[in-house]
Structures are given as structure tokens and as C-alpha cells.
C-alpha positions as CSV (number, residue, x, y, z in Angstrom):
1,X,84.1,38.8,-65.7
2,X,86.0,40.7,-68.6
3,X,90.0,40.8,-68.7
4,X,91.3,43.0,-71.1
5,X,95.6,42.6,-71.6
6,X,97.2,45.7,-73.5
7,X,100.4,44.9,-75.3
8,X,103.1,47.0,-77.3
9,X,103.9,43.9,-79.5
10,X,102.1,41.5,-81.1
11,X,104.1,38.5,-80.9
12,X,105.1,38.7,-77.1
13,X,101.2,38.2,-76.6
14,X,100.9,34.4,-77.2
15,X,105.2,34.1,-76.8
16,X,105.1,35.6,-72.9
17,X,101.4,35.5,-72.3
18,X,100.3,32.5,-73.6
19,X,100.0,30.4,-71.0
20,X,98.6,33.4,-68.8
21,X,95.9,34.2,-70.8
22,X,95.3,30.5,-71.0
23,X,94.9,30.2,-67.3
24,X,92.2,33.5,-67.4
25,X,90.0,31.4,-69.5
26,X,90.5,28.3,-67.9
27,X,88.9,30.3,-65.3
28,X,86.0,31.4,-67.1
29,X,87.2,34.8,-67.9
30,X,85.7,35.9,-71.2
31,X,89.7,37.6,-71.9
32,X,90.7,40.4,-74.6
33,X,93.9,41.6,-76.0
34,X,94.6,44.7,-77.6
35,X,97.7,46.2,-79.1
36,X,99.0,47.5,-82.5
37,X,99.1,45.2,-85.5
38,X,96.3,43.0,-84.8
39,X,94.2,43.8,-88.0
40,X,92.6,40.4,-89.6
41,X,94.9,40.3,-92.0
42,X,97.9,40.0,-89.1
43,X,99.5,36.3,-88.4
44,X,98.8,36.3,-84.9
45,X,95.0,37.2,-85.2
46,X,93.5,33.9,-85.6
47,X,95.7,31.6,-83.5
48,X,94.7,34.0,-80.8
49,X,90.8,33.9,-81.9
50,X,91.0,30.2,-82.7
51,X,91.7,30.5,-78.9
52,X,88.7,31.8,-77.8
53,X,90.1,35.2,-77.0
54,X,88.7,38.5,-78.2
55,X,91.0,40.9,-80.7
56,X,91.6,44.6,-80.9
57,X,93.7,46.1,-83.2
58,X,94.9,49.5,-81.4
59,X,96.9,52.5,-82.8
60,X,99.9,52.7,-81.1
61,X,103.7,53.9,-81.6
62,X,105.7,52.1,-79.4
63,X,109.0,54.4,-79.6
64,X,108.8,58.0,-79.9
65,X,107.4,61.0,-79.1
66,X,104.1,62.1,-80.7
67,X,101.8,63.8,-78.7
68,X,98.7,63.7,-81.2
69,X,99.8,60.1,-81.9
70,X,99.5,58.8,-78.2
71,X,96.7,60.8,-77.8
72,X,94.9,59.2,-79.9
73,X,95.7,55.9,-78.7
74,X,94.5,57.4,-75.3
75,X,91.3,57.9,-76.7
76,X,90.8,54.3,-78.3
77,X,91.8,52.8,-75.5
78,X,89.2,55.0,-73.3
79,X,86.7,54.3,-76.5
80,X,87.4,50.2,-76.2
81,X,86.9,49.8,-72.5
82,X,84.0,52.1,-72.8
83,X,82.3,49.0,-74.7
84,X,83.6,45.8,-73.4
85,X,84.0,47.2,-70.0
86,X,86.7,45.0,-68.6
87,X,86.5,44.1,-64.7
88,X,90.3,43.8,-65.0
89,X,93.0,45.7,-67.3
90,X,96.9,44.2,-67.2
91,X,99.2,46.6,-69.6
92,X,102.5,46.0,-70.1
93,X,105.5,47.5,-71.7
94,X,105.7,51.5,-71.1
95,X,103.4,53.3,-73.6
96,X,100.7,50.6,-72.6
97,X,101.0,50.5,-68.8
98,X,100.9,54.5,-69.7
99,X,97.9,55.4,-71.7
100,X,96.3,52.0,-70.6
101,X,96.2,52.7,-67.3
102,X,94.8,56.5,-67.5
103,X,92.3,54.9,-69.8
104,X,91.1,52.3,-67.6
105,X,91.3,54.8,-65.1
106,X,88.7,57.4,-67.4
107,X,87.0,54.1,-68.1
108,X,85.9,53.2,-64.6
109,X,87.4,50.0,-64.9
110,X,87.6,48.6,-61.4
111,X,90.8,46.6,-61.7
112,X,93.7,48.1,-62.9
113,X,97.2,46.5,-63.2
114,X,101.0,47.4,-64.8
115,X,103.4,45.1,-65.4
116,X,106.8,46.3,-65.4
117,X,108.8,43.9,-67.7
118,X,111.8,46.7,-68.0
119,X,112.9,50.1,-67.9
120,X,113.8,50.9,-71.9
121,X,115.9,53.1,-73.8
122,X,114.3,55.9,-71.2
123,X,116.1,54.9,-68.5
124,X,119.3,53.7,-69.4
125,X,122.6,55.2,-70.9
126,X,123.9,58.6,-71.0
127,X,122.5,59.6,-74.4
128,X,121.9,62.7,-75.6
129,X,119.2,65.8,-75.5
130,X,116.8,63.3,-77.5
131,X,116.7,60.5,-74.5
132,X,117.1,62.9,-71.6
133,X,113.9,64.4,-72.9
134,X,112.0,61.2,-73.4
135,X,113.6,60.0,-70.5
136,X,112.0,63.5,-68.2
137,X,108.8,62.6,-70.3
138,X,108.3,59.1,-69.4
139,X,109.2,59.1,-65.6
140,X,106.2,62.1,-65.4
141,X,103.8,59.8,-67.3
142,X,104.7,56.6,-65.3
143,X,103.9,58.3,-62.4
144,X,100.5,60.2,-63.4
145,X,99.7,56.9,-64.7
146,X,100.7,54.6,-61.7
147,X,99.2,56.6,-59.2
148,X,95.8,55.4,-60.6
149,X,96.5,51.6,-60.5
150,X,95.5,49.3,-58.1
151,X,98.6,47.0,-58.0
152,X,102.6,47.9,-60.1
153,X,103.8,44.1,-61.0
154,X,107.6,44.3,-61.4
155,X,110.2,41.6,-62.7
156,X,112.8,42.6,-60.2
157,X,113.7,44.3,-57.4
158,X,116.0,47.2,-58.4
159,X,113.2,48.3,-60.7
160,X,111.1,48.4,-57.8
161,X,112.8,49.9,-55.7
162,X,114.4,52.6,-58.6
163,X,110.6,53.7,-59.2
164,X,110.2,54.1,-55.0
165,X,113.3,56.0,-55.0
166,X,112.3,58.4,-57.6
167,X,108.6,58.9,-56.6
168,X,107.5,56.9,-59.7
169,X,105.9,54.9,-57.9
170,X,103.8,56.6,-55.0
171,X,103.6,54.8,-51.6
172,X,99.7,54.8,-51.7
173,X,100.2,52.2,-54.5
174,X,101.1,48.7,-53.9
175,X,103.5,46.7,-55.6
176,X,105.3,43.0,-55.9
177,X,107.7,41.5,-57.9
178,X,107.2,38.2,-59.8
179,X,109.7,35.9,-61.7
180,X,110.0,37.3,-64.7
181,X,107.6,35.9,-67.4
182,X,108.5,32.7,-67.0
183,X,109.2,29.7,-69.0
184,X,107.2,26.6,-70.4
185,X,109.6,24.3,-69.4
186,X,107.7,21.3,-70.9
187,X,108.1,22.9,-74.3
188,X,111.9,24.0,-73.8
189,X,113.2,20.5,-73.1
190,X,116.8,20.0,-72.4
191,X,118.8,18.8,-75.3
192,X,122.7,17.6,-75.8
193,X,125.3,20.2,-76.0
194,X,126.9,20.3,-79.5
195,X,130.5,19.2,-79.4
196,X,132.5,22.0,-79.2
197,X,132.3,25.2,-77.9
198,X,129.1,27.3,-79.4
199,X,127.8,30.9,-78.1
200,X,124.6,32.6,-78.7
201,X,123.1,35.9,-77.9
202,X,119.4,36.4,-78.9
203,X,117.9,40.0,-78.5
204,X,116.9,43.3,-80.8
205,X,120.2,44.6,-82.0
206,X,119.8,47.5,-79.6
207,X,123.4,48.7,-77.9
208,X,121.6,48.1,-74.5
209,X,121.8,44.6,-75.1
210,X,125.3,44.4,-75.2
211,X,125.7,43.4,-78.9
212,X,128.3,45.4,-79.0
213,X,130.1,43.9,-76.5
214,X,129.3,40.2,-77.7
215,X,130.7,41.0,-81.3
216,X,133.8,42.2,-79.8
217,X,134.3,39.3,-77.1
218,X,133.6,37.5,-79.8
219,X,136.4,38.7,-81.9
220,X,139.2,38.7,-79.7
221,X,138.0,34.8,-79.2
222,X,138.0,33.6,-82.7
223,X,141.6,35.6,-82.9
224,X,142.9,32.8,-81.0
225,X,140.0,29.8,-81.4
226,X,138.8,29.8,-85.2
227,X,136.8,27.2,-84.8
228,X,134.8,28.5,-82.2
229,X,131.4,29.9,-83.2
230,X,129.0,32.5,-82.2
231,X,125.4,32.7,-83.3
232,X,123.6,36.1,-83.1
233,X,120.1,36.2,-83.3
234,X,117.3,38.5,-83.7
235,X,116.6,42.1,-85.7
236,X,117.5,45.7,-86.3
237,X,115.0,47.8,-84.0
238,X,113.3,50.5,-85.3
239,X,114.3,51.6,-82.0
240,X,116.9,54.8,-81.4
241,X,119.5,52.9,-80.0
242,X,119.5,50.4,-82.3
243,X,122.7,48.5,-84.0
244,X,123.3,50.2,-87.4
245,X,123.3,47.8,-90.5
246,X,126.5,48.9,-91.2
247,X,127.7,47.3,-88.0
248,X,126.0,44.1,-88.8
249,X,127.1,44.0,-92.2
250,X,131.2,44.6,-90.6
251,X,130.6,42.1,-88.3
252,X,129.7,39.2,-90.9
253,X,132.2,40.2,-93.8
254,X,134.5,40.0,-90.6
255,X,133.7,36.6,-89.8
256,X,132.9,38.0,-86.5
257,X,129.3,36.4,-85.9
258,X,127.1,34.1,-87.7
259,X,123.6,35.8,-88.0
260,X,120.6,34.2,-87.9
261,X,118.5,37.0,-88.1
262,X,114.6,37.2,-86.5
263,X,113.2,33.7,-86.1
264,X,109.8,32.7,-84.9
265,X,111.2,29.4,-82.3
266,X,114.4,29.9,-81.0
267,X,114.6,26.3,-79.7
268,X,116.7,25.2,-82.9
269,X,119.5,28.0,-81.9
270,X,119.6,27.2,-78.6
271,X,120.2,23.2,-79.1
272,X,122.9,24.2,-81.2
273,X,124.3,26.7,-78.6
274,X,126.4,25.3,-75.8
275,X,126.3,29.1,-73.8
276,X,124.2,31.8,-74.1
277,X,125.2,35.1,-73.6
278,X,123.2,38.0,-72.9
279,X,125.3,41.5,-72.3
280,X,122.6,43.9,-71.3
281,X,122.8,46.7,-69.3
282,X,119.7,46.5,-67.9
283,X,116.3,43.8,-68.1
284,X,113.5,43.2,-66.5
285,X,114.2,39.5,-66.0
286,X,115.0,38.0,-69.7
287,X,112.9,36.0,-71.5
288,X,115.9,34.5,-73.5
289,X,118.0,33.8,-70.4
290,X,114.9,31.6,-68.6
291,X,114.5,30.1,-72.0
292,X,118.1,29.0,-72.8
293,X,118.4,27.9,-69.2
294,X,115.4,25.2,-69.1
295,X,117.3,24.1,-72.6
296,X,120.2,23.4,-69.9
297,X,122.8,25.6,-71.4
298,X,125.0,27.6,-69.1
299,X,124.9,31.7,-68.9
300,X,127.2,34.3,-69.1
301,X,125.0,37.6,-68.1
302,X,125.9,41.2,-66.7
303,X,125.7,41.9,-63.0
304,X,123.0,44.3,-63.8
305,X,118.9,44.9,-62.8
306,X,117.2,41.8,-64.1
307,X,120.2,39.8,-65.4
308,X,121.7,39.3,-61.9
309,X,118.8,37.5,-60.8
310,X,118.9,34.4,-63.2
311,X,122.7,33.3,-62.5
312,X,124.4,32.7,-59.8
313,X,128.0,33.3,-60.3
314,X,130.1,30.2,-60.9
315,X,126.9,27.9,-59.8
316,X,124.6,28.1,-63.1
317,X,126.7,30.6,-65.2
318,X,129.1,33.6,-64.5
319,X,128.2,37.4,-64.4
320,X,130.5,40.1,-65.5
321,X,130.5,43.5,-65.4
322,X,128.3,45.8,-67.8
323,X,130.4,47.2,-70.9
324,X,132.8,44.6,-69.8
325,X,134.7,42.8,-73.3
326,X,137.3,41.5,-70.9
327,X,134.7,40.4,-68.1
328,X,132.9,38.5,-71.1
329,X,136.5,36.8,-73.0
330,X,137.4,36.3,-69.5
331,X,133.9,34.1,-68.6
332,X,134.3,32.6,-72.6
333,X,137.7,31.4,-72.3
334,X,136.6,29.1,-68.5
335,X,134.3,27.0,-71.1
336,X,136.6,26.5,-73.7
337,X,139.3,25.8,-70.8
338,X,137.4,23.6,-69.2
339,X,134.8,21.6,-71.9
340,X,132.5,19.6,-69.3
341,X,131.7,23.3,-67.9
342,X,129.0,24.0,-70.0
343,X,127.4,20.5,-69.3
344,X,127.7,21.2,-65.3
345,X,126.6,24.8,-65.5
346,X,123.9,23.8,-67.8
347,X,122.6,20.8,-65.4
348,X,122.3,23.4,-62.8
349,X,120.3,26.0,-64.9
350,X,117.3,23.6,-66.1
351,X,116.7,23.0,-61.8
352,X,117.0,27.0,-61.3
353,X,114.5,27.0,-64.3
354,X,112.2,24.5,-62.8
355,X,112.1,25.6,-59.3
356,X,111.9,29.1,-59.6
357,X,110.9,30.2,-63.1
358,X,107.8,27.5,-64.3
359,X,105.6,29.0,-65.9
360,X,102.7,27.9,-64.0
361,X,104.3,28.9,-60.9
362,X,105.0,32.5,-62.3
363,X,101.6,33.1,-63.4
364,X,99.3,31.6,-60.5
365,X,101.5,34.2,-58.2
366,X,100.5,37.0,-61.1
367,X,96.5,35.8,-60.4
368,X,97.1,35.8,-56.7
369,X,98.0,39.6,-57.0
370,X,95.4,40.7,-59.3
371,X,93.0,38.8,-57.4
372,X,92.0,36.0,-59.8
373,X,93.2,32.8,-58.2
């Protein structure tokens, strides 16, 4: 049996899927992956082939709108399961679960799966002519494309149920929500809070994250604490919301955050973090969040789709409201009021992690639906 996983990005392959495509071949699935930037000369191609799995470098734009582009990757796709014909295709992230799935449907594959891990800069804000017309665009291909999969995986109810309510999701296809991607938490080990007072946000600089919102709580907190810190890390996006540099670059000469930029392990940050923040108006469940709280680190996340899930309010962590700069100082200031917070809130995160978000646990359910368990 062939299992072929489609992927926008590169590095969440082994990062989220690692362990999932471990379990395939554990199994005795002879497993493929295929998304852009997988060439030989790539850093991810031969830890993935040193791992027995099959590599396919794909053309594929993961923002924008190119129809000769995406047609293209269409056709490659169609072309790639034409020769390996897979018994089971898994895309996820939107331009994947898209053309992936109509390919695999033109394919004959037999087994066809999407994996919602979010909605995008399609779905969310107001924005202007440019996203409402990407955001018509994409809702008409999700639901062309889902109609032809066997099973929609989803990271959270409210995305579920958003693609029920607007017919994205027809009712002859089934769906279920897992936990989120889940987290190794063998490899993200708790560690000792630093001594003081330390917040960190990692995501794309993207406004739908909320960095905007974290720079400016964290502002008005180092006003009145100097010697409080916060860490931001991760990168500029090439996508259309993204943070200008000039933003970044005011933000630093202001003193305002301490950048760490993109980093391969995020472990180190998070040791040195005593709360991690993460702003965004919208997830599918986040990686980071799961991450930071099997470290044992408290959270301070939106009430929003996908965030809401991982805390709950005043046991593990506090949510605020989205946009909210006072709902964020407001969470800030109960940890530096109160310094054994962090370790209490923490405490209760790694058990939230354990029980609910393992890994293993995440991914047999994942099997169970595609039927592969």
C-alpha cells in the first residue's frame, strides 16, 4: 500500500508530520511526500530519504493567484499519482488540499483525505478588493475540491462547522476533528522558569497573528517594568498580510522586542520564556501553543477558532479578546503581580499537553479515520 502526503511547506513535513509519517511506515506503508522545495539540493531532502520515505519536488505557489501557475501544479500532481499510484493521498494547507485533492480525484486514487490545519489570510480580516477576491476564489475551490474527498480532517470545531455553514463542506462528505498536530512531548520536556518575568510569541510576522498586538502590549509593559522582556520569534512572510520591515526595524530601535528571528528548534526560546503568547485571530489549533505548553509554560491566547481550545481561562493560561492590547497588558500584568503564576499555570499545561495533545494519541485517531490503524 502507497501513501502519498502533499505539503505547502517543506519544513512542517518532518516538524508536524514526523511522527505521522513514522507511524505509516511502521506499518508497512511504502509513504511519499511531495511539496515545493524538495529538489536534492534542499536541507530537508535526505533526512526525509535517509528515512526511508520517497521525495517529490512539486511546483507550487503557496500564496497568490496564478491561474497558469496552479494549473500546472494540477497537472504534476495528476502526472505524480499517475506513476506511484498512491492507495491513500493526505494534503494539507489550502492550495494542496485544493489541487491535491482534484488530482487524486483525476488520478483514481481510492483514498482521498484533507486536513484542515486553518483557514488563512482567505478567510480572515476585512481586507480589501485583493482578499475578498482570493477569499470568493478559495471558498469555490475548497468546495469543488472537497466534494471529491473521502473524509475533511479538521483541527477544530468552528472551522468545521464554518465550512458546514457555508456549503464548503457538502453533507455527502464526512468529516472529524482531531487535536491539532500534536506534540512530542518526550522531546519538549519541561524545563525551570527563568527568574523573572519572560514573554514570547513565535509565528510568521503576519498581522493575523497578533504581532501587532504583542509589540504594543509589550510596550505599554516595559513603560512601567524595564526589566521585563519579550522575545519575538520567527520571519517576515512573503505572505500579503505580512509585518512590514519597517515595523520590525521600529520595534527594535524602540527597545520594544527582542528578535530572534527564524530558528530551526524553538526549545532554547521557550526554556527561556516563562509565558507564551500567541494573539491570533484565528488557528487551526497551534503548533507553538501545544509546544510551549508540554515545556510547562503558561499561555495567554485569544478567545478565537483554534486558540480557545488549548487554554482554559485562569486554569492553564488566560484568553483575551482578539485585537485586544488591554485584554493582553491586562493577562501580562496577573504574572508579574503574582510571580508563582507562571509556575502554577505552567504545571497545569504540561498535563493538558499530555492528556489531550500526545502526539501518538493525535495521530493513531488520524489513522483510525483514514482507515490505517
Amino acid at each position: 500500500m502507497t501513501f502519498l502526503l502533499i505539503a505547502s511547506f517543506p519544513d512542517s513535513i518532518l516538524h508536524f508530520r514526523g511522527p505521522l509519517l513514522d507511524a505509516l511506515l511502521a506499518r508497512g506503508l511504502s509513504v511519499h511526500v511531495a511539496a515545493p522545495g524538495l529538489d536534492a539540493g534542499s536541507q530537508w531532502y535526505e533526512p526525509l530519504r535517509t528515512r526511508g520515505i520517497t521525495v517529490h519536488d512539486i511546483p507550487l505557489r503557496r500564496t497568490g493567484m496564478n491561474p497558469l501557475a496552479d494549473l500546472r501544479t494540477l497537472i504534476d500532481l495528476w502526472r505524480l499519482m499517475r506513476k506511484i499510484r498512491p492507495d491513500y493521498v493526505l494534503a494539507y494547507t489550502i492550495k494542496p488540499v485544493i489541487y491535491g485533492s482534484l488530482a487524486a480525484t483525476f488520478a483514481g486514487v481510492p483514498r482521498r483525505y484533507a486536513l484542515i490545519t486553518g483557514l488563512g489570510y482567505a478567510f480572515q480580516g476585512d481586507g480589501g478588493q485583493s482578499r475578498g477576491l482570493w477569499r470568493v476564489l478559495a471558498r469555490s475551490l475548497y468546495r469543488l475540491a472537497l466534494r471529491r474527498v473521502n473524509k475533511a480532517l479538521f483541527q477544530n470545531p468552528d472551522d468545521e462547522a464554518l465550512f458546514r455553514t457555508l456549503d464548503i463542506l457538502p453533507a455527502t462528505t464526512s468529516s472529524f476533528v482531531v487535536n491539532g498536530s500534536g506534540v512530542d512531548v518526550a522531546a519538549y520536556a519541561v524545563v525551570p522558569l527563568p527568574a523573572s518575568p519572560r514573554f514570547l510569541l513565535i509565528a510568521r510576522l503576519l498581522g493575523d497573528k497578533g504581532v501587532r498586538e504583542y509589540a504594543e502590549a509589550a510596550r505599554h509593559i516595559r513603560s512601567k517594568y524595564p526589566h521585563i522582556a519579550f522575545t519575538l520569534v520567527g520571519w517576515i512572510d512573503e505572505n500579503p498580510d505580512a509585518i512590514a520591515q519597517h515595523e520590525l526595524d521600529g520595534w527594535l530601535a524602540d527597545g520594544v522586542v527582542e528578535y530572534a528571528g527564524r530558528l530551526s528548534d524553538v526549545r532554547p526560546a521557550i526554556a527561556a520564556s516563562s509565558v507564551y503568547v500567541l494573539p491570533s485571530y484565528r488557528e487551526g489549533t497551534p503548533r507553538t501553543v501545544l509546544e510551549a505548553m508540554a515545556m510547562g509554560r503558561a499561555v495567554i491566547t485569544t478567545d478565537a477558532p483554534g486558540c480557545r481550545e488549548t487554554v482554559v481561562d485562569g486554569d492553564n493560561g488566560f484568553l483575551v479578546p482578539v485585537k485586544s492590547v488591554s485584554g493582553l497588558v491586562a493577562a501580562m500584568q496577573q504574572f508579574i503581580d503574582d510571580p508563582a503564576l507562571a509556575g502554577r499555570m505552567g504545571g497545569r499545561s504540561r498535563a493538558i499537553a499530555e492528556t489531550k495533545y500526545d502526539v501518538h494519541k493525535v495521530n493513531q485517531s488520524m489513522l483510525e479515520q483514514m482507515g490505517v490503524a
